[in-house]
TORKOL-4160 file (C-alpha; in steps of 0.2 Angstrom, whole numbers, padded with zeros to 4 digits, m for minus):
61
<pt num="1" X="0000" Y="0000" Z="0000"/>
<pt num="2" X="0009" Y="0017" Z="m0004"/>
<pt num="3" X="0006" Y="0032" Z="0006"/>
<pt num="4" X="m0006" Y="0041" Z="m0004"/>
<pt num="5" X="m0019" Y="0025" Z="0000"/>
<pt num="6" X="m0014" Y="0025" Z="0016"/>
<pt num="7" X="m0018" Y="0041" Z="0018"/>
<pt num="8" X="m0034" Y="0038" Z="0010"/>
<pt num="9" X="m0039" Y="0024" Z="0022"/>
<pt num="10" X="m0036" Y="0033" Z="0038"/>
<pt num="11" X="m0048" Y="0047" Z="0031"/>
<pt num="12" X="m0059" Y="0033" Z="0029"/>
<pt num="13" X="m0058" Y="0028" Z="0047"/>
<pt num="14" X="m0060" Y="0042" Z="0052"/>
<pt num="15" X="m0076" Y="0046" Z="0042"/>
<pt num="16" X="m0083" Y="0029" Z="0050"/>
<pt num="17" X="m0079" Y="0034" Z="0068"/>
<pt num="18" X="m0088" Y="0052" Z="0066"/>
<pt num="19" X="m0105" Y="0043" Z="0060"/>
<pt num="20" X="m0103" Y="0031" Z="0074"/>
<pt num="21" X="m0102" Y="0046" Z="0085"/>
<pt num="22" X="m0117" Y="0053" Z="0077"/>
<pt num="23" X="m0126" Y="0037" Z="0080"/>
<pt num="24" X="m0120" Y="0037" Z="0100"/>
<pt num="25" X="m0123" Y="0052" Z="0102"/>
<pt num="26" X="m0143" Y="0052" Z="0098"/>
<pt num="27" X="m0144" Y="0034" Z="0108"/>
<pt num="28" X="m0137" Y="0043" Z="0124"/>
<pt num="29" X="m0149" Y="0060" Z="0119"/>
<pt num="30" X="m0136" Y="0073" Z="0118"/>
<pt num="31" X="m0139" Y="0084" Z="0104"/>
<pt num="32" X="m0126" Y="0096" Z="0104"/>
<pt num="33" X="m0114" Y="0079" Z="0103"/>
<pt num="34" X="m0122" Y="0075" Z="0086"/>
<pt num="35" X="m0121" Y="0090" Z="0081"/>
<pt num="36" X="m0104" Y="0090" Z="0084"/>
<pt num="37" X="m0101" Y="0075" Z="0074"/>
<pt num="38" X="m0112" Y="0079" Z="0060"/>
<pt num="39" X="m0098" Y="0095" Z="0059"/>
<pt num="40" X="m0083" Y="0085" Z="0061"/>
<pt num="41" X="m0090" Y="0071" Z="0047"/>
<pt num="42" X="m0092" Y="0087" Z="0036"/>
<pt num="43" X="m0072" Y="0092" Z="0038"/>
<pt num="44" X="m0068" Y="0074" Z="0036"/>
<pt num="45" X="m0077" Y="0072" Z="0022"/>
<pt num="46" X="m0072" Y="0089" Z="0012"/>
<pt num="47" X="m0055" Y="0086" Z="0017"/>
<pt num="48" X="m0054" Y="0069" Z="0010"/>
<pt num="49" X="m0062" Y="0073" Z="m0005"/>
<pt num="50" X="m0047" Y="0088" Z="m0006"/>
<pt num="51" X="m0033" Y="0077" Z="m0003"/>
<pt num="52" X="m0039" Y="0065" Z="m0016"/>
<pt num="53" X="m0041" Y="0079" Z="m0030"/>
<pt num="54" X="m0022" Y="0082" Z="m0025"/>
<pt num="55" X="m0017" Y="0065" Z="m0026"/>
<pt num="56" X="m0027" Y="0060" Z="m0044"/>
<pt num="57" X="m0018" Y="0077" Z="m0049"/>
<pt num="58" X="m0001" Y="0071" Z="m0046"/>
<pt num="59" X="m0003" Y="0054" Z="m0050"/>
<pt num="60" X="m0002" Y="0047" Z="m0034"/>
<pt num="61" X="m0019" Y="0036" Z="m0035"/>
């Protein structure tokens, strides 16, 4: 696996654990937590989806 894929999977993780943390946090009932998790899972997300464009551009994937 080179490090561009690495990369790539440990954004993947942590995509997984933000939506896991929006799931606990409407089973415990605390809403500012979701929210919070709904934010973060955004960052992750556009931030992945940045760093990808950068790698298909240099021709790292």
């Amino acid at each position: 696996m080179n490090k561009a894929k690495a990369v790539m999977f440990i954004f993947a993780i942590a995509a997984m654990l933000s939506m896991i943390s929006i799931g606990y946090a409407i089973a415990a009932q605390t809403w500012l937590g979701a929210i919070a998790g709904i934010v973060a899972l955004y960052v992750v997300m556009s931030v992945g989806f940045k760093t990808k464009r950068k790698f298909r551009d240099q021709g790292l994937l």
